[in-house]
C-alpha positions as CSV (number, residue, x, y, z in Angstrom):
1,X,-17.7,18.4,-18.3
2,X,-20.1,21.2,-18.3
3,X,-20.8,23.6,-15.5
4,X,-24.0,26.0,-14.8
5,X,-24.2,28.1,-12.0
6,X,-28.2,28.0,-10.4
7,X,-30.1,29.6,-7.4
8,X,-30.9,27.0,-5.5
9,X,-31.8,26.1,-1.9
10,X,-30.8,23.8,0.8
11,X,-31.9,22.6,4.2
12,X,-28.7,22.6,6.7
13,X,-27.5,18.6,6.9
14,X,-28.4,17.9,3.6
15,X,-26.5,16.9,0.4
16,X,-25.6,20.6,-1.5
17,X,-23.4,21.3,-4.6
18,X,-25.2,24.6,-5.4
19,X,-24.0,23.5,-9.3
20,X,-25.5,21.9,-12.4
21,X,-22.3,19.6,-13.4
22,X,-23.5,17.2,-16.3
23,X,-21.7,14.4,-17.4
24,X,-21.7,13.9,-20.9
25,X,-20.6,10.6,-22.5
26,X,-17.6,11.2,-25.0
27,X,-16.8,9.0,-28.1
28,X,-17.7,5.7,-27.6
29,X,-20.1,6.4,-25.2
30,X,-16.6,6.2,-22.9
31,X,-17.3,9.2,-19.1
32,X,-13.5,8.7,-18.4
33,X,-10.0,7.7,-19.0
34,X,-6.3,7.5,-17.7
35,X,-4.4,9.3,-19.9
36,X,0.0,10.1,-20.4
37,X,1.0,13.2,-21.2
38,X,4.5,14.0,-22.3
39,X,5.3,17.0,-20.4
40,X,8.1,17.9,-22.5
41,X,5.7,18.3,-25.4
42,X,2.3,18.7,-24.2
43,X,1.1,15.9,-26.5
44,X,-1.2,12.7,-25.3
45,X,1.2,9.7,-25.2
46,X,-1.8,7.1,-25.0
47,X,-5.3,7.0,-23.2
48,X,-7.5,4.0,-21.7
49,X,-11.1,4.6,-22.1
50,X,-12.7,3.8,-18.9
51,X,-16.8,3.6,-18.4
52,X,-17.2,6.1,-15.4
53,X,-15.2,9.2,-14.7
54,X,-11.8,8.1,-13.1
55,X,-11.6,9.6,-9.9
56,X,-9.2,8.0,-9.0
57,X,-5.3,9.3,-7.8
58,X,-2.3,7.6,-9.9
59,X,0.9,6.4,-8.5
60,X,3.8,5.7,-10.8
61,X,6.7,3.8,-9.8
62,X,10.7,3.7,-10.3
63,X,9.9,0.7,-12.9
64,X,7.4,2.3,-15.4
65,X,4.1,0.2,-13.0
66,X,1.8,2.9,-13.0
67,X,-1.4,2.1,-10.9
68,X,-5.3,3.7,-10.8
69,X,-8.5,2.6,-9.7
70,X,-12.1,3.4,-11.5
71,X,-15.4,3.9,-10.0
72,X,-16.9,0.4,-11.1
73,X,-14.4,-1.0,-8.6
74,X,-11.2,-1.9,-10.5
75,X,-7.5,-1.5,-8.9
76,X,-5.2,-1.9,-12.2
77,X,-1.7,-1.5,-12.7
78,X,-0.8,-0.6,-16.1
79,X,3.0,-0.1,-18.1
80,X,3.5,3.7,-17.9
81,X,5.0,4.0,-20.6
82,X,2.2,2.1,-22.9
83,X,-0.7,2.3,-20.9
84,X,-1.2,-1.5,-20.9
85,X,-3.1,-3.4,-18.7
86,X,-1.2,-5.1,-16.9
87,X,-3.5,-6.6,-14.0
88,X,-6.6,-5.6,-12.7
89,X,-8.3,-6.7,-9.6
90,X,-12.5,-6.7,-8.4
91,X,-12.2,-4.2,-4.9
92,X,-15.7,-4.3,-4.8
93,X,-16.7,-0.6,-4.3
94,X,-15.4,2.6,-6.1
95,X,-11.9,3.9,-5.9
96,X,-11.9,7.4,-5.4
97,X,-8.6,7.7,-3.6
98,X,-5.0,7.9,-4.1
99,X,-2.8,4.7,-4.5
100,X,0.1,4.7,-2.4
101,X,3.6,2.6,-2.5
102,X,5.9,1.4,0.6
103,X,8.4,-0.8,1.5
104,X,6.9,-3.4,4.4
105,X,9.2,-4.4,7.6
106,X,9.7,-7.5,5.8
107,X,11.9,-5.4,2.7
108,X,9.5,-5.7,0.2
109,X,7.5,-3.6,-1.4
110,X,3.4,-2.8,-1.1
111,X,0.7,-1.2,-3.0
112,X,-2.2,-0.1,-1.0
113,X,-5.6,1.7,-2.0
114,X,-8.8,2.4,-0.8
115,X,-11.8,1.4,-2.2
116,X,-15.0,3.3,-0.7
117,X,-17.3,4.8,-2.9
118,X,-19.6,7.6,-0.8
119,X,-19.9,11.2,-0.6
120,X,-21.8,12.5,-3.8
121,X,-20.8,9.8,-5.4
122,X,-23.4,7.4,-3.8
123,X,-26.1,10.2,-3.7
124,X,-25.8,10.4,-7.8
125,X,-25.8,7.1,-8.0
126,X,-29.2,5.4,-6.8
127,X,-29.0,2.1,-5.3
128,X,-25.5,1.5,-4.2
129,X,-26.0,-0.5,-0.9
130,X,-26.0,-4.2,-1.0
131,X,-26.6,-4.3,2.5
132,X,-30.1,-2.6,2.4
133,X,-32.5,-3.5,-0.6
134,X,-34.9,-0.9,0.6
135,X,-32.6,1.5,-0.3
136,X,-33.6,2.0,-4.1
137,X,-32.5,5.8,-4.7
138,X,-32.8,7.1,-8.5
139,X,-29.5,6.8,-10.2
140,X,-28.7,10.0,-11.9
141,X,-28.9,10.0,-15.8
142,X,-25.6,9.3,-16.5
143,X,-25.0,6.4,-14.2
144,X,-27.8,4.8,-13.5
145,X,-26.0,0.8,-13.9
146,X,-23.2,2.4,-11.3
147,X,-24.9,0.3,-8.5
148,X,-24.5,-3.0,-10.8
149,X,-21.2,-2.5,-10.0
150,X,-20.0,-1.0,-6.7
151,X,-21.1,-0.4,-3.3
152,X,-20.8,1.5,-0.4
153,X,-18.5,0.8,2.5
154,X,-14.5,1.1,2.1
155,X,-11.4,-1.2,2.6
156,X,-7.8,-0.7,2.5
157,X,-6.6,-3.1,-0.1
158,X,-2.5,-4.0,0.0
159,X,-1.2,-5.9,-2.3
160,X,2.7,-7.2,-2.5
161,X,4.9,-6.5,-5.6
């Protein structure tokens, strides 16, 4: 991702980022992925192309489940070691946060996420509300279907293991 520093001007209350950031689509016309690295060596183990930059957090756990979410609204848990899928699941807005693992009064173990696509995020992105169809903001140029996909709001998804 590029960067470009500008003199701009902003109104107090308003949206500001006071940068030019561009997205630019890499090979296969891919804006993210999840990607291992092998610390030991520096090299990239494997990488899953995703559409949208992932902004998501990972969590990894004691059995090689490593889990991420993507900003077209996908929780998936992958093998860590191969980076296949191994489920994914429809949260129905962007994940942007970090997954986190716990064991449950009951002894067993959770996954839980939030899914809430907002900030910048929905500004750059046009018409993300379902609730309102008034709301028709331009997308920015390199996500203008991002609204096909998610909406705003947020849940805390928990899932058992």
């Amino acid at each position: 991702m590029d960067y470009a520093a500008w003199r701009a001007s902003h109104l107090k209350g308003t949206p500001y980022v006071g940068v030019d950031s561009p997205y630019s689509a890499g090979p296969g016309g891919n804006l993210g992925s999840f990607i291992a690295w092998d610390a030991a060596t520096g090299r990239k183990v494997w990488e899953n192309k995703e559409a949208y930059p992932t902004w998501s957090g990972a969590l990894v756990t004691a059995g090689d489940v490593a889990f991420y979410g993507t900003l077209d609204g996908w929780f998936k848990s992958i093998d860590a070691r191969t980076g296949k899928v191994l489920s994914k699941f429809k949260v129905g807005s962007g994940v942007v946060g970090n997954p986190i693992t716990y064991r449950g009064p009951d002894g067993k173990q959770y996954v839980a996420v939030y899914a809430g696509f907002g900030g910048d995020w929905a500004l750059l992105s046009g018409d993300t509300r379902s609730d309102d169809p008034a709301d028709v903001r331009a997308p920015a140029d390199d996500l203008k279907d991002i609204g096909r996909h998610t909406s705003q709001g947020g849940i805390v998804w928990i899932f058992g293991l």
